[in-house]
LODOPA-931768 format. One record per atom (N, C-alpha, C): y, x, z. Coordinates in steps of 0.001 Angstrom, whole numbers, padded with zeros to 6 digits, always signed. Last residue first. Layout:
BEGIN
YXZ ...
END
This chain:
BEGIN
+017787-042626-006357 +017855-042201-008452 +018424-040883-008378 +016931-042247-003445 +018206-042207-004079 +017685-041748-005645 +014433-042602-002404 +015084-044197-002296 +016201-043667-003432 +011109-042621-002575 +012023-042163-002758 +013445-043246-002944 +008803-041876+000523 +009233-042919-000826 +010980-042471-000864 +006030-039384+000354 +007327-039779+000866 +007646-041104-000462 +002831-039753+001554 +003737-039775+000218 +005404-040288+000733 +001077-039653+003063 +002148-038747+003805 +003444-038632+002436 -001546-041407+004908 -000965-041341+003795 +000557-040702+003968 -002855-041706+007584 -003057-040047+006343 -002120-040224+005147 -001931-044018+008373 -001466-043157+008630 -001030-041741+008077 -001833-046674+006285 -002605-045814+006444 -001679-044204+006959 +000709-049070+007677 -000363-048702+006659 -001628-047394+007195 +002553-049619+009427 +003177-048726+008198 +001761-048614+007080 +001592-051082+010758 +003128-051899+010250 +003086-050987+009228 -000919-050331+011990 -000530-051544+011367 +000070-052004+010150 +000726-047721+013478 -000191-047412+012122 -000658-048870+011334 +003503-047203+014032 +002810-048004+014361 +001856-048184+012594 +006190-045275+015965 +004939-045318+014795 +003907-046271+014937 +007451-044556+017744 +008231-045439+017059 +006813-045398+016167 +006438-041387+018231 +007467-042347+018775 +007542-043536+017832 +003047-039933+016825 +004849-040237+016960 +005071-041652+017429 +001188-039365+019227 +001410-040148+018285 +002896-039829+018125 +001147-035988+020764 +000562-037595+020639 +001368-037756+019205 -000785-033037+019289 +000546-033547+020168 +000207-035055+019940 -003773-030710+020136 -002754-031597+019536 -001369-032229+020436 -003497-028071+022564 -004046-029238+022012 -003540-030414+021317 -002187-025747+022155 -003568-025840+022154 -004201-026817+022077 +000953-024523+020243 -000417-025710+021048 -001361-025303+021179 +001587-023041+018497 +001441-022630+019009 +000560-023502+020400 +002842-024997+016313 +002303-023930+015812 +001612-023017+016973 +004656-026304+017995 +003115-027184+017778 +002744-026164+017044 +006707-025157+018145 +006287-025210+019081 +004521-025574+019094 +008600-026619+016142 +007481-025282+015720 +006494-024691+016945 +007131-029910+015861 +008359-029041+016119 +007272-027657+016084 +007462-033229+016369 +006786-032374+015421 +007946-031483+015349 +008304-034957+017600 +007055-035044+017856 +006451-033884+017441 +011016-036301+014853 +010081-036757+016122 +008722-036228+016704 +011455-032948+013041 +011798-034332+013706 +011101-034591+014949 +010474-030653+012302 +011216-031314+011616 +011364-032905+011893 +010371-027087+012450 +010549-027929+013286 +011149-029374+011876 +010556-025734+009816 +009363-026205+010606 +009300-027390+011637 +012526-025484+007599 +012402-025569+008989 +011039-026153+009200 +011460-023127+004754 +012456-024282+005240 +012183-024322+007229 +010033-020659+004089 +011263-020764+003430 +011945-022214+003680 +007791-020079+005583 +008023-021686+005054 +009265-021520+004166 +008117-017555+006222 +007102-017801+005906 +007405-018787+004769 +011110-017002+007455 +010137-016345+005825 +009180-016392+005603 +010833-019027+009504 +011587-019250+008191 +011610-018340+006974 +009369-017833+011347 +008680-019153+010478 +009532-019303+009394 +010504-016031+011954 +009190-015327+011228 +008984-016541+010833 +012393-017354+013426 +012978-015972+012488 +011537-016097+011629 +010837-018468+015737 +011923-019374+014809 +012173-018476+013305 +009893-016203+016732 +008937-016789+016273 +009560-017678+015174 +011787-014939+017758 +011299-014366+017076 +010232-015076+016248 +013147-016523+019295 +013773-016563+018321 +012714-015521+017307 +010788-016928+021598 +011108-018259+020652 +011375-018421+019308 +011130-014418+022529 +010049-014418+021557 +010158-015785+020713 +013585-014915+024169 +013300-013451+022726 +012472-014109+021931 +012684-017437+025831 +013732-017491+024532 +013639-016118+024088 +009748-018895+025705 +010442-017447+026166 +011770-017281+025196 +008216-020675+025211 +009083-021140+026204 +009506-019873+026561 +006327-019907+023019 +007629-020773+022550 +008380-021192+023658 +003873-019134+024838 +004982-017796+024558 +006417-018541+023460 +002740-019570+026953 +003590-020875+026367 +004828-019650+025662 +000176-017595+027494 +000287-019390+028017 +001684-020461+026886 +000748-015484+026471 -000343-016210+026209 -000430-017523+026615 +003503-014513+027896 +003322-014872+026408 +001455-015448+025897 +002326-015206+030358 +003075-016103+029811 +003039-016121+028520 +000615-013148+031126 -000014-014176+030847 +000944-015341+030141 +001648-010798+030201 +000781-010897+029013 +000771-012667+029431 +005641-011128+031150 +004043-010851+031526 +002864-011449+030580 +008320-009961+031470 +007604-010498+030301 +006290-010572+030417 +010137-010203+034637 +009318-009418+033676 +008748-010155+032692 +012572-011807+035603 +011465-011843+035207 +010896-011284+033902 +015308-010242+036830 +014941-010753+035196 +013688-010843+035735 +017287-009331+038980 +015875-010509+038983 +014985-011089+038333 +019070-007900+037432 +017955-007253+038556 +016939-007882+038522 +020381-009339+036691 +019422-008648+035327 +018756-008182+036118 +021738-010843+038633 +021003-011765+037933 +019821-010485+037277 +023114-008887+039852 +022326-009296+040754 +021264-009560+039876 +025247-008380+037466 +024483-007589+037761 +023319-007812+038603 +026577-011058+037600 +025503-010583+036693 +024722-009875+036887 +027708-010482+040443 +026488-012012+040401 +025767-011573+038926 +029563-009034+040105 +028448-008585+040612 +027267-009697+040994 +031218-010048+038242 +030606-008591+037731 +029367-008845+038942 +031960-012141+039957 +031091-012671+038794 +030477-011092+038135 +033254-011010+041823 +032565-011921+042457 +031566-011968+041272 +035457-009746+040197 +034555-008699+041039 +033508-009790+041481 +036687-012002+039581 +036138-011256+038147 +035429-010218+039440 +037753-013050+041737 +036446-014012+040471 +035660-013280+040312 +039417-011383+042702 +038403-011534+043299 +036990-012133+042831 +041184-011563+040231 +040882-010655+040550 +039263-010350+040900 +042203-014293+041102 +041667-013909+039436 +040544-012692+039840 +043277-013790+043426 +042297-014724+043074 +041258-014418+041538 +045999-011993+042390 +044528-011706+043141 +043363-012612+043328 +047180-014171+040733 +046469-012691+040014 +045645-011879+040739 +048052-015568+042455 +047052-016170+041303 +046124-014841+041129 +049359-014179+043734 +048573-014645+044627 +047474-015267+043843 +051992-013825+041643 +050649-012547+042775 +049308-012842+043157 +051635-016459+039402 +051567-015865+040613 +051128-014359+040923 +050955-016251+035331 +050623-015950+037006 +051405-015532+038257 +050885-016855+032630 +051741-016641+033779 +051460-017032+034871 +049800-015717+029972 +049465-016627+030870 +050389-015860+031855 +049470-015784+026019 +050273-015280+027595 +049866-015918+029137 +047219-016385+023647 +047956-017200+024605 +048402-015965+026026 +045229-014820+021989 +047229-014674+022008 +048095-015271+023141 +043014-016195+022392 +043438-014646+023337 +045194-013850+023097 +043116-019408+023627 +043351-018032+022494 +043558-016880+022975 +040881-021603+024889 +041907-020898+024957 +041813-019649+024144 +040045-024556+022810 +039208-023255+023881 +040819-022700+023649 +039051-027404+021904 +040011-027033+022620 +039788-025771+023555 +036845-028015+020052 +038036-027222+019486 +039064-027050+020156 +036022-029774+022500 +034874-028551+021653 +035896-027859+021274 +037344-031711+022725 +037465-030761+023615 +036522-029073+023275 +038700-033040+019751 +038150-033104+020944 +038296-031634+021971 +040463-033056+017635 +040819-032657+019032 +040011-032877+020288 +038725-033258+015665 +039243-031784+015614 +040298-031264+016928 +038075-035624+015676 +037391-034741+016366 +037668-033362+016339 +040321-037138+015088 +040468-037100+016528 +039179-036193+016496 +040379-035971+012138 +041460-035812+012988 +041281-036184+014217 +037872-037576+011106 +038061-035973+011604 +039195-035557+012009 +037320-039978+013698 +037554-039746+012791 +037988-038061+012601 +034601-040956+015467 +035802-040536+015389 +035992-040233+013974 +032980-044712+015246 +032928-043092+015112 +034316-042559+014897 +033398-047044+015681 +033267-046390+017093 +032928-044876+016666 +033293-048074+013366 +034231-048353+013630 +034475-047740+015082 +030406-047225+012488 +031446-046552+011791 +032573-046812+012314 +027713-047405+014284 +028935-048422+014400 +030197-047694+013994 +026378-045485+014998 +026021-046126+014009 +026997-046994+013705 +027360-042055+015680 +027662-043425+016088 +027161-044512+014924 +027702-039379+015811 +026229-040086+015102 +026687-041418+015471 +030074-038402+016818 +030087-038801+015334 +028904-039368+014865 +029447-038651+019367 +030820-039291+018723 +030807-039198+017613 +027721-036871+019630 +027541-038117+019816 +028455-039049+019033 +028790-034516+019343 +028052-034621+018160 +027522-036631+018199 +030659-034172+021474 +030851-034527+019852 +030133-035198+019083 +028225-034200+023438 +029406-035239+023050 +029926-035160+022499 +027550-031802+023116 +026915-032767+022441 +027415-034195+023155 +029587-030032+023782 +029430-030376+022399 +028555-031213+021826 +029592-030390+026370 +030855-031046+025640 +030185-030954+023873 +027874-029576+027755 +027652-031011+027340 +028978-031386+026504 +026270-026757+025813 +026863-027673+026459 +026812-029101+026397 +022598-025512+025738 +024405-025741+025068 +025217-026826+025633 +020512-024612+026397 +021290-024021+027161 +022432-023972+026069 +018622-026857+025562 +018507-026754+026681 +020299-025579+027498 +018036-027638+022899 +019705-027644+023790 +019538-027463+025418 +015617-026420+022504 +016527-025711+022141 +018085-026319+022249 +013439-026870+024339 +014371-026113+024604 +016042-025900+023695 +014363-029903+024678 +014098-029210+025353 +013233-028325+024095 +016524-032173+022364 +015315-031687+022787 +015433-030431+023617 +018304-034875+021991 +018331-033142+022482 +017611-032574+023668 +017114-037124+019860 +017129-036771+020700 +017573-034978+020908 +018029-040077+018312 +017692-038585+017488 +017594-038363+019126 +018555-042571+016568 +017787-042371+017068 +017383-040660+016814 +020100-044984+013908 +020990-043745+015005 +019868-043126+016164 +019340-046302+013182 +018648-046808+014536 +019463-045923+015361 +019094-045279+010744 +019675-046992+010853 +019362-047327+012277 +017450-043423+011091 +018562-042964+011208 +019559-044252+011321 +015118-044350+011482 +015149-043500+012370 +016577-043088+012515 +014687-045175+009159 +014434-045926+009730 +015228-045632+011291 +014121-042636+007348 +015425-043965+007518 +015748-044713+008823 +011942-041955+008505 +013073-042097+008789 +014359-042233+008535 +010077-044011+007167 +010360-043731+009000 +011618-043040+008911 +010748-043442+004545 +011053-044593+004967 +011511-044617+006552 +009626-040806+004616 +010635-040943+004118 +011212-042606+004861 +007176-038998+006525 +007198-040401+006108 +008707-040853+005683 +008186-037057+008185 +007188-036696+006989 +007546-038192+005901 +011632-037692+008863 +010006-037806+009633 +008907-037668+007859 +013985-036579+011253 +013632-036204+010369 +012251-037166+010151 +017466-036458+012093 +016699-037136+011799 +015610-036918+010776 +018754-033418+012797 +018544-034818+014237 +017344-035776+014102 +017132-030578+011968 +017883-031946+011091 +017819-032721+012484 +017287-027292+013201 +016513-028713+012587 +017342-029638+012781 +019141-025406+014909 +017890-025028+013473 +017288-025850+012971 +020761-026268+016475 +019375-026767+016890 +018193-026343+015689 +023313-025602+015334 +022703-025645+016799 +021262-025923+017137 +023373-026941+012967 +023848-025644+013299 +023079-024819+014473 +022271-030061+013523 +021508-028624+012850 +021615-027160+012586 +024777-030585+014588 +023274-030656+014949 +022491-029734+014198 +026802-030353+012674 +026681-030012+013318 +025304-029920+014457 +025326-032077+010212 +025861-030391+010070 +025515-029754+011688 +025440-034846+011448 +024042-034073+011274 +024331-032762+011027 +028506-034709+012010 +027717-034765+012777 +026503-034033+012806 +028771-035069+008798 +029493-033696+009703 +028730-033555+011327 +027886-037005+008286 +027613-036121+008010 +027907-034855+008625 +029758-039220+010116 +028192-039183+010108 +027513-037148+009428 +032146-038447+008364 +032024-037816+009576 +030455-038253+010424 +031287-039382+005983 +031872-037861+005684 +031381-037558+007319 +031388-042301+006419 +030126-041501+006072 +030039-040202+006239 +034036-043544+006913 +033441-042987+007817 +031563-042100+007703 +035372-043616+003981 +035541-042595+004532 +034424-042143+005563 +032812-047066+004021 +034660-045911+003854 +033979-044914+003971 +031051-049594+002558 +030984-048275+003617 +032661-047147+002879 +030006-053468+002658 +030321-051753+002031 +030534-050818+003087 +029401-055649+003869 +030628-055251+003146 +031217-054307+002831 +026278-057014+002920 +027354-056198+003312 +028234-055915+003133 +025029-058959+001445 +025952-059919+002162 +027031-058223+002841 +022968-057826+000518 +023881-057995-000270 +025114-058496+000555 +020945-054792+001877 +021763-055884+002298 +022897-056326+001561 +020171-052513+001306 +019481-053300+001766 +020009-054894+001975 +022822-050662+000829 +021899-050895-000058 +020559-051825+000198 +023980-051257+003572 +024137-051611+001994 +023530-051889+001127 +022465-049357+004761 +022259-051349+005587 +023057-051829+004325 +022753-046756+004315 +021416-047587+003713 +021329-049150+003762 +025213-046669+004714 +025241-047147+003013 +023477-047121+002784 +025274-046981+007767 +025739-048053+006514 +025518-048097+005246 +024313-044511+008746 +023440-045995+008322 +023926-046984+007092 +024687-042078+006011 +025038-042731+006859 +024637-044231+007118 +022563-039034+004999 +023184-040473+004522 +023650-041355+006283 +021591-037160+005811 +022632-037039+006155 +023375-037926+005561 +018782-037091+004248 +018584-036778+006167 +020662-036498+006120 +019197-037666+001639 +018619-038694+002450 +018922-038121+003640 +022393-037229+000181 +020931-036645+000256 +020281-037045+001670 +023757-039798-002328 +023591-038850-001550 +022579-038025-000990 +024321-043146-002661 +024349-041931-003557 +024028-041253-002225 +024735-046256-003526 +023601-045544-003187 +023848-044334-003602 +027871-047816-003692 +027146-046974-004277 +025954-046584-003431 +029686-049124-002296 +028546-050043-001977 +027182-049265-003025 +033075-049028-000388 +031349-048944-001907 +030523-049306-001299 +035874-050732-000546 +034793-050077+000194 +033755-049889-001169 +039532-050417+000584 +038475-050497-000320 +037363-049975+000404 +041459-049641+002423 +040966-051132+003208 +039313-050913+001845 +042759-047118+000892 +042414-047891+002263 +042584-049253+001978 +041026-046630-001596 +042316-046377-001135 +041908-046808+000156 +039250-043860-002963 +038762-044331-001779 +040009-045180-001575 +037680-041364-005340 +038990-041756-004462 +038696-043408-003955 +034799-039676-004813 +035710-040361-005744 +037030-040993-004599 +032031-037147-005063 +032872-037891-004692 +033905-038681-005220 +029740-036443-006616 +029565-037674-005379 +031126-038083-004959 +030451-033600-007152 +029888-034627-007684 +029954-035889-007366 +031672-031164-005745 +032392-032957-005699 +031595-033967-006690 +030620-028625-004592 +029980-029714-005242 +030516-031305-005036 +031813-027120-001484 +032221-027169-002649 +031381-028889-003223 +034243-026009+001023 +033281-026912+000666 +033252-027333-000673 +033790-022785+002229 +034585-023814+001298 +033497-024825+000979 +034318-020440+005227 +033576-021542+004340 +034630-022230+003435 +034140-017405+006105 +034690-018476+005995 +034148-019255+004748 +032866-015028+006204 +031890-015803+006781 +033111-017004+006982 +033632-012735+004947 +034475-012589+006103 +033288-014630+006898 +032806-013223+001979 +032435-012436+002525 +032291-012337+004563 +031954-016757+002157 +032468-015661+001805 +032365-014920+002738 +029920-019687+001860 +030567-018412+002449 +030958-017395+002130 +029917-023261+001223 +030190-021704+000335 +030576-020821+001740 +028027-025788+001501 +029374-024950+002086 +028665-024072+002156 +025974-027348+000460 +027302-027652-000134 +028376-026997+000350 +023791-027471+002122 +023783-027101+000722 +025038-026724+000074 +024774-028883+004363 +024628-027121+004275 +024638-026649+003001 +026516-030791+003167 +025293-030655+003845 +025840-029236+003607 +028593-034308+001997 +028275-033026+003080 +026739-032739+003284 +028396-036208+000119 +027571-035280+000273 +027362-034129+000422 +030814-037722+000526 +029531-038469+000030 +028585-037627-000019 +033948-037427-000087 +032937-036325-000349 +031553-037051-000852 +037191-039293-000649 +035203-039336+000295 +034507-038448-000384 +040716-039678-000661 +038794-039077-001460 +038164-039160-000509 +043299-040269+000142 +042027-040905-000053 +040891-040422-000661 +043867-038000+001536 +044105-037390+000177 +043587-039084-000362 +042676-037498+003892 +044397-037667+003625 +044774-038204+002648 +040070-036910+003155 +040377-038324+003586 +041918-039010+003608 +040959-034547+002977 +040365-035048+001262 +040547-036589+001998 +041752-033639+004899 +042284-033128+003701 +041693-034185+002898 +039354-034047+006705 +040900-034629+006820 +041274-034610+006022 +037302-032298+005070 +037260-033358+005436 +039148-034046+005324 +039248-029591+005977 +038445-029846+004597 +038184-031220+004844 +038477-029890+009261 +040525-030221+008525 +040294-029973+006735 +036252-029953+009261 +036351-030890+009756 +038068-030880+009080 +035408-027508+008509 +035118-028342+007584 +035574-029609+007863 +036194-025147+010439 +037200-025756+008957 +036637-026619+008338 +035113-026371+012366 +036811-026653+012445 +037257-026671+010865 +032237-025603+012004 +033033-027032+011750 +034739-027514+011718 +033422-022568+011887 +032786-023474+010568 +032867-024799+010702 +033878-022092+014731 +034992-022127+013498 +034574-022492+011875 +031335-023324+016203 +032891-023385+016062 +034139-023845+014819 +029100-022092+015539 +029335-022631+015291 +030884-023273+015029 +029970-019037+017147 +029642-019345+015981 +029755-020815+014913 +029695-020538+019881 +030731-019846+019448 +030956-019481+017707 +027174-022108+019875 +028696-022684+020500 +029718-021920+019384 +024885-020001+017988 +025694-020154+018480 +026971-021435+018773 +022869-021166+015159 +023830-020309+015491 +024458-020779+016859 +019291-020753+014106 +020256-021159+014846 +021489-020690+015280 +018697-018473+011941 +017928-019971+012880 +018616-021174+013200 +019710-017029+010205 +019909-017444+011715 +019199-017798+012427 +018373-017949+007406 +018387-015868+008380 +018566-016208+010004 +019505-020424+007649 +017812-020142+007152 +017396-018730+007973 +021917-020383+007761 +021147-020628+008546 +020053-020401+008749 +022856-019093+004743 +022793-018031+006276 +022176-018825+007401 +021283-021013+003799 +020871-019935+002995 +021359-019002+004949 +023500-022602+004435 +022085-023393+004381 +021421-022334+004597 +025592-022271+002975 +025485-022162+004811 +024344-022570+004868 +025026-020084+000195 +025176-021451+001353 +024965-021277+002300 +026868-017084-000409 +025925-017940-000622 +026132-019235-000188 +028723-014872+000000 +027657-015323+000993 +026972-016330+000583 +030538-014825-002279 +028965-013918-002165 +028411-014127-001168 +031945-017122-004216 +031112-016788-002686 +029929-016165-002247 +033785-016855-006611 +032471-016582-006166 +032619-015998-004635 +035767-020148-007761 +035377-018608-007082 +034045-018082-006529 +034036-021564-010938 +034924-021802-009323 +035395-019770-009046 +034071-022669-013297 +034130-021651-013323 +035035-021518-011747 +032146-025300-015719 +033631-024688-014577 +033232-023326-013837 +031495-026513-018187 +031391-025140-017978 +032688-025434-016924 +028962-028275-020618 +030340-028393-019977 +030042-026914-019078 +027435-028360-023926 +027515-027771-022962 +029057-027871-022163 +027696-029899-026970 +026273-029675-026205 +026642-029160-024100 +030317-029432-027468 +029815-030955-027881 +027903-030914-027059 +032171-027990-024747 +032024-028624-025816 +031339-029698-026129 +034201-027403-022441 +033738-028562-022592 +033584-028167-024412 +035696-025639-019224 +035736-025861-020767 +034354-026795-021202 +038020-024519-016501 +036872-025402-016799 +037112-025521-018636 +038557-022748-014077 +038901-022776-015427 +037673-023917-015693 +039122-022858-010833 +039727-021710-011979 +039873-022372-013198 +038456-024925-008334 +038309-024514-009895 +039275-023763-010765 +037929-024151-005279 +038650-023233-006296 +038569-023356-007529 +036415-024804-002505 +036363-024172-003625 +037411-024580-004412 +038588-025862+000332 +037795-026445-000762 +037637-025190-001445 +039887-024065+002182 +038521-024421+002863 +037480-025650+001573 +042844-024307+001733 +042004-022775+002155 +040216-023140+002175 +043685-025715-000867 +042980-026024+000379 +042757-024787+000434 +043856-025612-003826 +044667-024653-003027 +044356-025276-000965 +043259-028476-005509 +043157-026951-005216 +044718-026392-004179 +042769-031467-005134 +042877-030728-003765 +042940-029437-003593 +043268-031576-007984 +043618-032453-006886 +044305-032099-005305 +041095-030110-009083 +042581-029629-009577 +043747-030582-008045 +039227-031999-008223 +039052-030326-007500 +040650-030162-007745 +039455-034478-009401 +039131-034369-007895 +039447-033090-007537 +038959-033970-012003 +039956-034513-011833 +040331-034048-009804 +036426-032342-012095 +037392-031630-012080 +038637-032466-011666 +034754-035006-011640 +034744-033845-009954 +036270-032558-010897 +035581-036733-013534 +036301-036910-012057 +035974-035839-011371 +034075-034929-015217 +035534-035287-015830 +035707-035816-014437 +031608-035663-014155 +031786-033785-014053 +033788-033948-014278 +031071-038297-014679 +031637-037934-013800 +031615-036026-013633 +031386-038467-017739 +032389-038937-017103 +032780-038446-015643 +029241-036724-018491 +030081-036081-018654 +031369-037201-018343 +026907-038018-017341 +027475-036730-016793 +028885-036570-017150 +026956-040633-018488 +027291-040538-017145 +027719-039547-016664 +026631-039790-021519 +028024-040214-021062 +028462-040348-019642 +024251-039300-021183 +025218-037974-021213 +026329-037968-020887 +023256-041695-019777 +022855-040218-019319 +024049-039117-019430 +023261-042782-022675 +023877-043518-021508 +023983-042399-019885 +021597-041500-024123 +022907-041636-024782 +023527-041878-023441 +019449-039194-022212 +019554-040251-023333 +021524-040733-023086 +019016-035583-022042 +019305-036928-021498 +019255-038027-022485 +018150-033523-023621 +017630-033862-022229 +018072-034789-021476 +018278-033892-026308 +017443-033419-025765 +016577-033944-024068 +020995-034512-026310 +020321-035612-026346 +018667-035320-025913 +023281-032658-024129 +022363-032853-025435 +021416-034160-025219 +024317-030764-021670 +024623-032621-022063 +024316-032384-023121 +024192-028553-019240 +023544-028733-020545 +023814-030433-020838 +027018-026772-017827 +025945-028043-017534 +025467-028444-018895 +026865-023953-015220 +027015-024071-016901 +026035-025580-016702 +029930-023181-013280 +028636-023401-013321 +028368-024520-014622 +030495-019483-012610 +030368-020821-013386 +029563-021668-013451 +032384-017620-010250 +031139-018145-010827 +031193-019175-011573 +033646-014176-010970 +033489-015282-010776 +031841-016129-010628 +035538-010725-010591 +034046-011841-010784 +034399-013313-010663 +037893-009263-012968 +037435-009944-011728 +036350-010942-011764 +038361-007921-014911 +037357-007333-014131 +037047-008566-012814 +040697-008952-016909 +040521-008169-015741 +039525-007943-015170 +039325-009654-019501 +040670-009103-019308 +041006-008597-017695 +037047-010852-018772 +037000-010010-019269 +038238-008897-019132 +035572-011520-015773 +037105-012015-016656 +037136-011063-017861 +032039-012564-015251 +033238-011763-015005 +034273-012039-016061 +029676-014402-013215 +030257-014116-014510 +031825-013071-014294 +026870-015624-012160 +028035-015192-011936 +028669-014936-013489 +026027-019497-012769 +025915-017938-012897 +027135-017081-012359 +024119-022073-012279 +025250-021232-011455 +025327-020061-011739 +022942-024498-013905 +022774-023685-013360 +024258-023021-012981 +022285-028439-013834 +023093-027209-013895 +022666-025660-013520 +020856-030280-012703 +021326-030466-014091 +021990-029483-014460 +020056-029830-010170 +019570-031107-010666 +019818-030671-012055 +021289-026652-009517 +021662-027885-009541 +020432-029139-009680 +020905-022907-009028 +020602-023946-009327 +021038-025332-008887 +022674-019586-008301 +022054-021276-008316 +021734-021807-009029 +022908-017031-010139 +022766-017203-008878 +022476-018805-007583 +021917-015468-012594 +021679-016761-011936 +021815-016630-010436 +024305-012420-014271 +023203-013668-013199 +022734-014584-013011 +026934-013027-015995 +025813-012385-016097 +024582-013216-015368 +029197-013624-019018 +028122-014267-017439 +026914-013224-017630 +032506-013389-019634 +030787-012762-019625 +029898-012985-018536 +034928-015033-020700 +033991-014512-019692 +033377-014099-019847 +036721-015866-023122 +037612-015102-021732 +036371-014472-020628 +034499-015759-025071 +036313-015110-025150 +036233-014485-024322 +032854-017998-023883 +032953-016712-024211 +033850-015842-024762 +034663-020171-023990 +034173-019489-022672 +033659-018445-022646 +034692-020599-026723 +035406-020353-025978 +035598-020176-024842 +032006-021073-027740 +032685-020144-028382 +033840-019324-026968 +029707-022489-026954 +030480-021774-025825 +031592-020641-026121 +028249-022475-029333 +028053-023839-028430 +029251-023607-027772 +028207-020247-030865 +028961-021351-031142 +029359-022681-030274 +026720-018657-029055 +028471-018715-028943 +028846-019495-029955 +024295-020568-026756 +024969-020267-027861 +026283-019451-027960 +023546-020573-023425 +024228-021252-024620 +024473-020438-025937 +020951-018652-022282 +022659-019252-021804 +022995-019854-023338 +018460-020017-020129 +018784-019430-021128 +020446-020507-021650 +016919-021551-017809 +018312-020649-017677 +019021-019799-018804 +014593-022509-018562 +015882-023494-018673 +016786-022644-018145 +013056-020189-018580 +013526-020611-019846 +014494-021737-019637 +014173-018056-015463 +013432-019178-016687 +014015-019347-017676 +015522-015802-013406 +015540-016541-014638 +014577-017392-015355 +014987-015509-010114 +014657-015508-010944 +015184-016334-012294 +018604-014854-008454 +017557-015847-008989 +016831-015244-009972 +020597-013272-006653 +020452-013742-007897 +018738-014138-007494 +023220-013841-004165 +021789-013607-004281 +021347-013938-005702 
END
């Protein structure tokens, strides 16, 4: 998807970029960073696309201590990528170059964009859908935990799709090597998929830091929000929910788990666990029972007596559907006027039209859901809210916790 251009998207020099200009030609904007932009770009010598992503380090825009931070850690996310290249499911650094104003890597290009970006079109995806995107992010994960590395900032933002709708997990900013038994005690990451511990860290000197087990907290909130088009933990009020998430406190709300299983939200349980030492790890959740479905390669060997049973199912269940579409309840004016967010067509139609309105989720935590676009009479207080303890209710300034 390309981007409007601005004046902070104007491309380097060719003295600045002598040598990235040689071998590439960028064209597009196709992301944005904190500190970077994302262009496409092509090989010259062969035609093949790419993407780069170009990072400005001048005194201009950082101070001395600033530049040296970027450009130590951009020097670990390549140390980190060359590391784990050739994962089917990490991005791909190709080429990376470095002068005295501008750094430059150059991944593969994922013309699907972020999983963020196809959720946004979705809404919501599917059991089945969902699936094979956490499977691969969950053996991506393993991989890098194998590997000792910690990510530190799984999100939608951060997994690439390609064409065929397989994912790579990209942006290693955040991450660093990990051995076992070591712990951090860094504040880093993006608030609605931080793990309690490294807020009860950062609150708490006497703590004794946070592992690996953050990655699979994260993978959790992924998965929740695949399914449910909104974050587990959300609240206008930044602090609340923190608060909300050091409490592990999320609920599966009516409607929209109304018709997903219980096995998968017993995954998703198993990884919101606030107690990192009672959360799975991504090797036992890649065996839970969610990733245990039968293959259509699998042979099956049957009895006669099996194979007429089978038989009798499949005529028993053709004609229990057919019964069912008979009995469809008609769409009647008064429902869609009474509670037209309790009609699943019109739900998704309504979910679909709020996300090119808002260009984010509507629905967005305790109390407060897109449903309330359609009320007639306000909704109560939020849960857990106590206008006392927190101050002035109207006040809606989020507080910011991560530098």
């Amino acid at each position: 998807m390309t981007l409007d251009v601005g004046p902070e998207d104007e491309l380097p020099d060719w003295a600045a970029a002598k040598e990235f200009y040689q071998k590439y030609d960028p064209k597009d904007v196709i992301g944005r960073g904190i500190s970077s932009v994302v262009r496409r770009c092509v090989h010259r010598a062969t035609g093949q696309e790419f993407a780069v992503k170009i990072m400005e380090v001048t005194a201009e825009r950082l101070s001395p201590e600033q530049l040296e931070e970027v450009r130590e850690a951009t020097r670990r996310e390549t140390q980190i990528l060359r590391q784990v290249a050739g994962h089917p499911h990490i991005i791909t650094l190709i080429d990376s170059y470095e002068s005295s104003t501008f750094m430059f890597l150059v991944f593969d290009l994922m013309r699907k964009g972020e999983l963020f970006d196809y959720l946004t079109e979705k809404v919501a995806l599917t059991e089945k859908e969902a699936r094979p995107i956490m499977r691969s992010l969950l053996e991506a994960v393993n991989f890098l935990h194998a590997n000792n590395i910690v990510h530190r900032d799984l999100k939608p933002e951060n997994i690439l799709l390609d064409d065929s709708l397989q994912i790579r997990l990209s942006d290693f900013g955040f991450s660093c090597h990990l051995e076992p038994g070591e712990k951090l005690r860094e504040l880093c990451g993006t608030p609605g998929y931080l793990a309690p511990e490294i807020l009860k860290c950062s609150m708490d000197e006497t703590h004794p830091g946070y592992g690996k087990e953050v990655d699979l907290w994260a993978c959790g909130v992924i998965l929740f929000t695949l399914l449910a088009g909104s974050p587990p933990f959300w609240h206008r009020r930044q602090i609340l929910m923190l608060r909300l998430i050091m409490e592990g406190r999320y609920q599966f709300r009516s409607p929209e788990w109304d018709d997903r299983s219980a096995t998968v939200k017993d995954l998703i349980s198993r990884l919101l666990q606030v107690d990192p030492e009672e959360r799975l790890t991504a090797e036992q959740a890649l065996q839970h029972p969610f990733f245990q479905r039968c293959e259509g390669s699998q042979a099956w060997s049957l009895s006669p007596l099996q194979r007429f049973r089978v038989a009798v199912w499949t005529v028993l269940a053709a004609g229990r559907v057919a019964l069912s579409a008979r009995r469809v309840k008609p769409m009647t004016k008064g429902a869609l006027l009474g509670d037209p967010y309790g009609l699943r067509p019109v739900r998704q139609l309504i979910d679909s039209c709020a996300f090119r309105l808002y260009g984010h989720w509507v629905k967005k935590g305790e109390q407060q859901n897109r449903a309330a676009l359609f009320q007639h009479r306000p909704p109560g207080p939020y849960l857990g809210y106590n206008p006392e303890e927190e101050g002035d209710p109207t006040n809606t300034d989020d507080e910011s916790i991560v530098a």
